[in-house]
N, C-alpha and C positions, 0 to 999 in steps of 0.2 A: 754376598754371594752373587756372583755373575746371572744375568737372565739368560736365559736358552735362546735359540733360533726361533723358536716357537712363541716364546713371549715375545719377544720384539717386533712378531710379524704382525703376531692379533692387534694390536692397537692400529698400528698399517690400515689392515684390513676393516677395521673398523670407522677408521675416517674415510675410506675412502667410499663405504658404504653410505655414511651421512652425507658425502659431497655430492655423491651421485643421486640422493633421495633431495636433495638441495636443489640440485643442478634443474632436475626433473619438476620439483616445482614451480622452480622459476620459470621452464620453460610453459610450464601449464598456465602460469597466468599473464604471460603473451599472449601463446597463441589460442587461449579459447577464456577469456575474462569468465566468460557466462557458467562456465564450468568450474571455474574457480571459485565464482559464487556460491553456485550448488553444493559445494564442498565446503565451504565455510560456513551457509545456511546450516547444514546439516550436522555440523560441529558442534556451533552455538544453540541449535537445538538440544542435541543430546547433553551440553553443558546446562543450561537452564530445566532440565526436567530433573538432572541428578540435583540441583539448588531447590526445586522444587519439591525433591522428594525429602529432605532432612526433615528430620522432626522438627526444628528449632522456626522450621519455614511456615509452621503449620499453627496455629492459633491452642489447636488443643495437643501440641507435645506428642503427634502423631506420624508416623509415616504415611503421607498423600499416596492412594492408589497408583498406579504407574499409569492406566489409562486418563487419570483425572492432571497427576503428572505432567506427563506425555502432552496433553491436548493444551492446558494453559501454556506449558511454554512454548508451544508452535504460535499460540493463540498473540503471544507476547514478543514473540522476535519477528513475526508476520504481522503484528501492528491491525491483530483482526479486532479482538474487543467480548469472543463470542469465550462463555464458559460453561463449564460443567458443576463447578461449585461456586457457592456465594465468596464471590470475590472479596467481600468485605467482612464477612466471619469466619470464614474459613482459614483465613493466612494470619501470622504473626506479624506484628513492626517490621520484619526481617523479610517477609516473602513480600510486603507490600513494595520493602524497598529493591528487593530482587525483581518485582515487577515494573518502576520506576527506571531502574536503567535496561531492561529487558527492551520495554518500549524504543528510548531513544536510540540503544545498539543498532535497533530493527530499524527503524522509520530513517534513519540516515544514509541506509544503504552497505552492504558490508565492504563492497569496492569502493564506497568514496570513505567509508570508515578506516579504512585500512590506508587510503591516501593519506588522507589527513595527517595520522597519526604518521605516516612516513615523512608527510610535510615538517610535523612541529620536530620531530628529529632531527632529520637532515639539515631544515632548513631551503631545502629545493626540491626539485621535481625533476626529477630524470625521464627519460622515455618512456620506459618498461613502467615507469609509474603513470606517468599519462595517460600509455593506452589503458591502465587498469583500471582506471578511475576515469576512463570517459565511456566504457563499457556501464558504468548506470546513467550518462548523461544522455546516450545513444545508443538503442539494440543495435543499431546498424554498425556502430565501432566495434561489438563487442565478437571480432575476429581478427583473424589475423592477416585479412586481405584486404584491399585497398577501398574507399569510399571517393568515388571519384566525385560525387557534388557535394553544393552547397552545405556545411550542418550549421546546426544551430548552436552549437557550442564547438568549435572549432579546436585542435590539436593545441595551438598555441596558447588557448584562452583556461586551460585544465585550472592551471593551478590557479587564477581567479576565480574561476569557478568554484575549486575546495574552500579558496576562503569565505568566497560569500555564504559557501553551506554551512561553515563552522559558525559565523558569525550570527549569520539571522537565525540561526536555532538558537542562540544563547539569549539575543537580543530579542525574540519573539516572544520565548516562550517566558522570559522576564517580565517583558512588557505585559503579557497573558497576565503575570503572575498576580504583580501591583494593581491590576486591575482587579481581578478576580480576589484578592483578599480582603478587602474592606466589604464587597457583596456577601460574603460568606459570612463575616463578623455582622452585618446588620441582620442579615436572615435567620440568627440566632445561632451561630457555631460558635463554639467558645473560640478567646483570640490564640489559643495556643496551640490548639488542634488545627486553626485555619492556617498555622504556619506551616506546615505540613502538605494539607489537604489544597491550597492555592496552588504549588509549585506541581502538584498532584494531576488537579484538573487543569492547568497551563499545556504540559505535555501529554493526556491522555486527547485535550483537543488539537495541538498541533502537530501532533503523530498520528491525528486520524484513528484511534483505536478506541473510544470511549467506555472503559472501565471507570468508576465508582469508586473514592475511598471512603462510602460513610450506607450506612444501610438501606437506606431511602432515597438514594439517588438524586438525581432533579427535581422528583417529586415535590417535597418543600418548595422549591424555588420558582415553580411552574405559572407562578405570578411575575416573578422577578426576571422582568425585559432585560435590565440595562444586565444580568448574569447571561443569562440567555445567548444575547447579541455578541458578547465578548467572546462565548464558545463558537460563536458560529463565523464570528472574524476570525478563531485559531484555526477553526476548523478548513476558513477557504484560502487560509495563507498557507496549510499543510498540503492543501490538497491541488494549489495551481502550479508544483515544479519546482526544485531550484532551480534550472534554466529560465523559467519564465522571470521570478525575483532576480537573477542575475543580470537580466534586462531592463527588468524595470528600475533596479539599483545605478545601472548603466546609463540611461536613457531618458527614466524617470517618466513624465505622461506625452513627452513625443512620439507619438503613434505610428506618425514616419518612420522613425528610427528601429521601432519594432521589428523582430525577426516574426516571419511567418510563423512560426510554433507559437511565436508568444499572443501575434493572433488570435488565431485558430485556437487554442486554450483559453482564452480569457472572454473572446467572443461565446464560444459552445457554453462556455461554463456558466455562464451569465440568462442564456436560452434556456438551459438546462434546469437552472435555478427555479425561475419565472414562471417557464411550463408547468414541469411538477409540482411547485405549489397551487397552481392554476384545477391541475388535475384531482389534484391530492382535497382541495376545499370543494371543488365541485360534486367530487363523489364521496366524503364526511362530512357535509355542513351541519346534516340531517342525522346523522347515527348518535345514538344517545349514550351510545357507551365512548366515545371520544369527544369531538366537537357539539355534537348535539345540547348538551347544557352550556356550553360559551356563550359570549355574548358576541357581534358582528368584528368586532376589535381582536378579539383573544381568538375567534377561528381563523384570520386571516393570517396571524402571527406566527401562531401555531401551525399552519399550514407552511408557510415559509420554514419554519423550523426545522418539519420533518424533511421535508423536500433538500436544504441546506446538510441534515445528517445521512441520507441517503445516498448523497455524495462518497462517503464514506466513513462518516463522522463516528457514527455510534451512538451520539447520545438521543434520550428519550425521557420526554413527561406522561407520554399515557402508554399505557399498556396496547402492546404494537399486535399483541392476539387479539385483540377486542375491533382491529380495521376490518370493513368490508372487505370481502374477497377479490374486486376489482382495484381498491385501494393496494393491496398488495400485491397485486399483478403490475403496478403502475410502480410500485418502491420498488420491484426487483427489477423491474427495465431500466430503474435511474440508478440502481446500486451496479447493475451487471455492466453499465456506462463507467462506472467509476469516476476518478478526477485526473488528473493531470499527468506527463509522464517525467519520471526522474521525480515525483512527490510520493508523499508519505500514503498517498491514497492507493488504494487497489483499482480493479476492475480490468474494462478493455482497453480503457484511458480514450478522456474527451479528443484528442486530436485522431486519434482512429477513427472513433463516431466521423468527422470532421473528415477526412479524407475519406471514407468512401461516401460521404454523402456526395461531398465534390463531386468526387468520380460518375455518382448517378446524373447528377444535376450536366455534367460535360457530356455523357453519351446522349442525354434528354436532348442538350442543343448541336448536337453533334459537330461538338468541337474535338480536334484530332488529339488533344491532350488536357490534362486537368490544371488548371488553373484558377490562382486565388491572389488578389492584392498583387498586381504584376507582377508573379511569378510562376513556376511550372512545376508542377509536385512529377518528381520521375516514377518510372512504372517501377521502381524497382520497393518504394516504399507504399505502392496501392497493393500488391502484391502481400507483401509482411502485414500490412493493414487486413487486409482479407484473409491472412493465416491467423494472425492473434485472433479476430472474431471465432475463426473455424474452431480452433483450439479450444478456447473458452466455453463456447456454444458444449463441444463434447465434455469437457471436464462436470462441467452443470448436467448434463445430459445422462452421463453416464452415474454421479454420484444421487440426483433425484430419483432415479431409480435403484440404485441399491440401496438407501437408505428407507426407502417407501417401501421397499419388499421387505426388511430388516424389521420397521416398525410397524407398519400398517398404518402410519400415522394419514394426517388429509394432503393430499397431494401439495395445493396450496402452499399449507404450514411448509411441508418439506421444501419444496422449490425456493421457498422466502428464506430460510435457513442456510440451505447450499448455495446460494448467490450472494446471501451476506456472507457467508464461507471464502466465498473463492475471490468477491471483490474485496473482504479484508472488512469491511464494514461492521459487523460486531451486533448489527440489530437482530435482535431473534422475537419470536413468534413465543416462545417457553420451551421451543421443543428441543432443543440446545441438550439443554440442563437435563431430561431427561431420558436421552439418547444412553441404549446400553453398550456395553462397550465396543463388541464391533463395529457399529454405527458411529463410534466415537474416534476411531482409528480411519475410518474411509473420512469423516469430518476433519479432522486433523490433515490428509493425504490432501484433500480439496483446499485447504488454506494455504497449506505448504504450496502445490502449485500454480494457486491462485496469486501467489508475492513472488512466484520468481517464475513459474510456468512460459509465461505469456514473452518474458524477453527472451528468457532460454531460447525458445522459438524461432523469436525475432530472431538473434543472434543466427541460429542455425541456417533457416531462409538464405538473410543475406553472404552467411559463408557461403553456401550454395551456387553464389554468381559466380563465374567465372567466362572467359574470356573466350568462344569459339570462333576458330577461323573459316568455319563456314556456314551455311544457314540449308536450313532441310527444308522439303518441299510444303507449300503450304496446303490444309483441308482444314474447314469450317464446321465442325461440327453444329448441329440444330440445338440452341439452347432456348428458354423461356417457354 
């Protein structure tokens, strides 16, 4: 029987609907990457909470509450670490391994994830793919308008770039692995469960997100340096950049040949280290419920440790409610710093810290511009520097207080919570775990914009610039 006019038309009609929903997203991840991000965060969120909510994901053959849901898989493609249930009783075989690549999805980025995987297809890199996948190498690319200086990973250099990210995640968190299994096997983990649990804590340290696959945590191993040390080497390779490893891969310890980011990151991070351990043993040498029973060796260690997870590591051997109040005043200024940018680590990212310090230090000598290692940082990234602070500053600002009127809980606790919230960091106080559910959905909103917040921003800012042909009169306003 012949089709009608009417059948032959709908299928028409249909494709041309799909082309133009095609057409349109192609064009959205041109001309605004950071928005495309948004949209595919928001995807793989609501993907991972539905994996989350199957009974079969769930230890006891249960449907996980949607807020408990909900907040591990933001907790898990945000690369935070922070949860609401015992991450290691709670979940089946199945959800640990839904959490396993939940992590990596996240912690690679979903713009250079979606390269990659165009790479290994194609075989090449097109434009439209570049700028996609340089929009996580650079908030400043990630528009559609022109970046007239210097970057640090340049247009041409993308697809070296994707491969060195495919690569040294594979080879890092390997290397993590082999190391980290024989530790496990002597500290009393049977060998078969450490095949598992090695590749486990490889990438919960190299993704910066420090989840647990055994009930005790560190705890056990809290003697065991040469374990320790290995996480806290995943920890500072996840957390200085793949720009910066693409340079160092490049260049190797010629300091010369370094790009100013790679600097500035490696310098701050290094200061950052040093300090906060500095800080961190000077005000617990003495508490008896942390360092206090150590001996001079193991609080010094231990001090580095925390200091090293603060970064954004996550992991932990003592009970992080049990520090001084000033002690955690000092982990939220090193967690709200974060680590590196284009890394697995959250925060405001050390090269921010790093340019506006500059920027104080050049009006101090009142040099007409800022300057570092013979060269000129332009206004247009001190600028984005000073918005991502602002930003950050209000997201913490804003969720400390809704959360504090929520629980009544101590200010403190709250504040240490929502800054390990929003830089991704994963260390909690306890108050995490017993945040009711409202307080768990602003908790979740703070992580979410704490992994993508800050470049969204960035991003937006620099669209922002544009080109005027004329200049308006000048007034000084009185500041300080």
């Amino acid at each position: 029987m012949a089709a009608t006019p009417n059948e032959v038309r709908l299928p028409v009609r249909l494709r041309r609907i799909a082309f133009t929903a095609w057409d349109r997203l192609r064009n959205l991840t041109t001309a605004s990457p950071a928005r495309f991000a948004v949209l595919v965060f928001v995807t793989l969120i609501l993907l991972f909470t539905a994996l989350f909510s199957l009974p079969a994901a769930a230890a006891d053959g249960q449907v996980t509450p949607l807020a408990d849901a909900l907040f591990t898989a933001v907790s898990t493609i945000c690369v935070t670490g922070l949860s609401t249930v015992d991450m290691y009783s709670h979940w089946s075989p199945l959800g640990h391994a839904i959490t396993y690549v939940g992590v990596n999805v996240g912690a690679l980025g979903v713009l250079t994830l979606a390269s990659i995987l165009g790479l290994v297809i194609s075989k090449r890199l097109g434009l439209r793919a570049k700028l996609i996948a340089a929009g996580d190498s650079n908030p400043l690319r990630a528009h559609g308008g022109p970046v007239n200086e210097g970057q640090t990973v340049r247009l041409g250099e993308v697809g070296q770039l994707l491969r060195t990210v495919a690569l040294s995640t594979l080879v890092i968190e390997a290397g993590l692995t082999v190391l980290i299994y024989p530790a496990l096997v002597v500290g009393g983990i049977d060998p078969l469960v450490a095949l598992w649990e090695a590749p486990y804590y490889a990438a919960m340290a190299f993704t910066n997100t420090g989840f647990v696959p055994n009930a005790d945590g560190l705890t056990p191993f809290a003697q065991d340096y040469f374990l320790l040390t290995v996480l806290m080497l995943g920890v500072f390779l996840g957390s200085i950049g793949f720009p910066v490893i693409f340079t160092l891969w490049r260049h190797h310890w010629r300091f010369r040949l370094w790009s100013l980011h790679t600097k500035l990151t490696l310098i701050t991070t290094v200061i950052l280290f040093v300090l906060g351990a500095g800080f961190i043993l000077l005000l617990e040498y003495d508490n008896p419920l942390t360092f206090g029973s150590m001996d001079a060796w193991d609080t010094t260690f231990q001090a580095f440790f925390l200091s090293a997870m603060t970064r954004s590591g996550g992991f932990s051997v003592i009970d992080v409610g049990d520090l001084n109040g000033a002690t955690l005043i000092v982990g939220s200024m090193l967690m709200f710093v974060g680590g590196g940018s284009a890394s697995t680590a959250g925060g405001i990212k050390v090269t921010t810290l790093a340019v506006l310090a500059l920027a104080v230090f050049s009006e101090a000598k009142g040099r007409p511009s800022v300057q570092a290692f013979g060269r000129r940082i332009p206004s247009d990234v001190q600028r984005v520097a000073l918005s991502v602070v602002a930003w950050g500053a209000t997201i913490v600002a804003i969720s400390t207080v809704t959360i504090s009127r929520i629980t009544d809980a101590p200010i403190e606790y709250v504040l240490f919570d929502v800054i390990s919230g929003f830089a991704t960091v994963g260390l909690s106080t306890g108050l995490t775990a017993e945040l009711p559910d409202p307080a768990v959905y602003v908790m979740s909103a703070t992580m979410f914009m704490g992994r993508i917040g800050t470049v969204t921003l960035a991003a937006a800012v620099a669209a922002a610039s544009r080109s005027q042909l004329y200049a308006l009169p000048v007034e000084r306003p009185i500041v300080g």
